[in-house]
VMD Tcl script that draws the C-alpha trace (Angstrom):
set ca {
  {-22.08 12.53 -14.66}
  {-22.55 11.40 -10.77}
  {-23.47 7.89 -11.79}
  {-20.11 7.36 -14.49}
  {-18.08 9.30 -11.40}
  {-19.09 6.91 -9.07}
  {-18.76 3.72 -11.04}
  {-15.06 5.11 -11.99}
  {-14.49 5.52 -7.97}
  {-15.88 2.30 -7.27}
  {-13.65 0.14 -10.09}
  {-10.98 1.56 -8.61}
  {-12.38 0.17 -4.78}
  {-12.96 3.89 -3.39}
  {-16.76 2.72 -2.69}
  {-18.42 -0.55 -1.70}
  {-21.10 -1.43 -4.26}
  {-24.46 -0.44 -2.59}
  {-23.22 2.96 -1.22}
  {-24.46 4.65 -4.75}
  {-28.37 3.50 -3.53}
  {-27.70 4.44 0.48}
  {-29.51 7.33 1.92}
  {-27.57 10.64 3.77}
  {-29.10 12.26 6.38}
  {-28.51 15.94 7.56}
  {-26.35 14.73 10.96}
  {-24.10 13.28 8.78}
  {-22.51 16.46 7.19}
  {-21.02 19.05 8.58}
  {-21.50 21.97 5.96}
  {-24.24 24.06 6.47}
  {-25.34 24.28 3.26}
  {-25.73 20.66 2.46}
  {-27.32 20.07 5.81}
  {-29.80 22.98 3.95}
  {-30.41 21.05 0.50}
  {-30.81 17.91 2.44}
  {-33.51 19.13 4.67}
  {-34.81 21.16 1.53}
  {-35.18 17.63 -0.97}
  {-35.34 15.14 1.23}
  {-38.52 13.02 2.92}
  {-37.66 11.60 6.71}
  {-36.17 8.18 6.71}
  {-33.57 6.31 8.11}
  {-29.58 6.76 7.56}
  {-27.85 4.20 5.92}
  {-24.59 5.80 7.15}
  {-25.65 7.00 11.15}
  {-28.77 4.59 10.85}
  {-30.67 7.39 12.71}
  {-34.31 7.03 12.13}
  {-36.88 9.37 11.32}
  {-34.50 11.64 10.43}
  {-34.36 14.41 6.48}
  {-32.37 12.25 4.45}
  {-31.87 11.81 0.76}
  {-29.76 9.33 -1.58}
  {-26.16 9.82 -1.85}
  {-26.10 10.40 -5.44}
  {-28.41 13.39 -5.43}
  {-25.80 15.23 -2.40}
  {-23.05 14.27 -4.79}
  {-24.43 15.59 -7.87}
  {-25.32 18.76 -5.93}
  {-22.04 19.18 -4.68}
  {-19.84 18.26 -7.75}
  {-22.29 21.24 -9.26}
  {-21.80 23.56 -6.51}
  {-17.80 22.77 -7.12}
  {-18.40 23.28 -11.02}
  {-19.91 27.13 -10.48}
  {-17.27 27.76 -8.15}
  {-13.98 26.66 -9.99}
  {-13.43 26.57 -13.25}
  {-11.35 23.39 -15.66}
  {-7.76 24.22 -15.29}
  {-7.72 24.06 -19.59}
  {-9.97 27.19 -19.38}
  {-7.61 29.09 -17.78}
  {-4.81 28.56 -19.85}
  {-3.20 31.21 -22.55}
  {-3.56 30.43 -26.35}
  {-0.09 31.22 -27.60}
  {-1.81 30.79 -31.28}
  {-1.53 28.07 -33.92}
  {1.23 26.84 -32.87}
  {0.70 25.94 -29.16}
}
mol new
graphics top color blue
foreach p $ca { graphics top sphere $p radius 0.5 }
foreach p [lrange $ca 0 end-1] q [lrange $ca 1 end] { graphics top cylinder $p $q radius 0.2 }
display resetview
């Protein structure tokens, strides 16, 4: 799901190419719960965003994926929401 999401942002020029492979470091957000899952799954590296080194950081795609899930428990697809007036529409 991240990877398609990505490559349909990208085609339309919303990310350079090698972003998808860049790492993310826990400086480089400022909510404190993916500052948590970042320190929680990553290994210490270096930033491809802040280039700090040394630092908890993880790929890109793995944040994403975590927070397009985090968005999918907390909101619902509009078309779930909507009345069923019956066969007819």
């Amino acid at each position: 799901m991240v990877k398609e999401w990505m490559a349909w942002q990208e085609s339309h020029g919303n990310f350079p190419h090698d972003t998808i492979d860049r790492l993310v470091c826990s400086e480089c957000v400022t909510d404190s719960s993916l500052r948590s899952f970042i320190v929680d799954q990553s290994t210490i590296s270096t930033c491809s965003f802040c280039g700090a080194s040394g630092t908890y950081a993880i790929e890109l795609e793995t944040l994403v994926e975590f927070f397009l899930e985090c968005l999918a428990d907390e909101y619902d697809d509009p078309n779930n929401m909507l009345g069923w007036a019956g066969e007819d529409g």
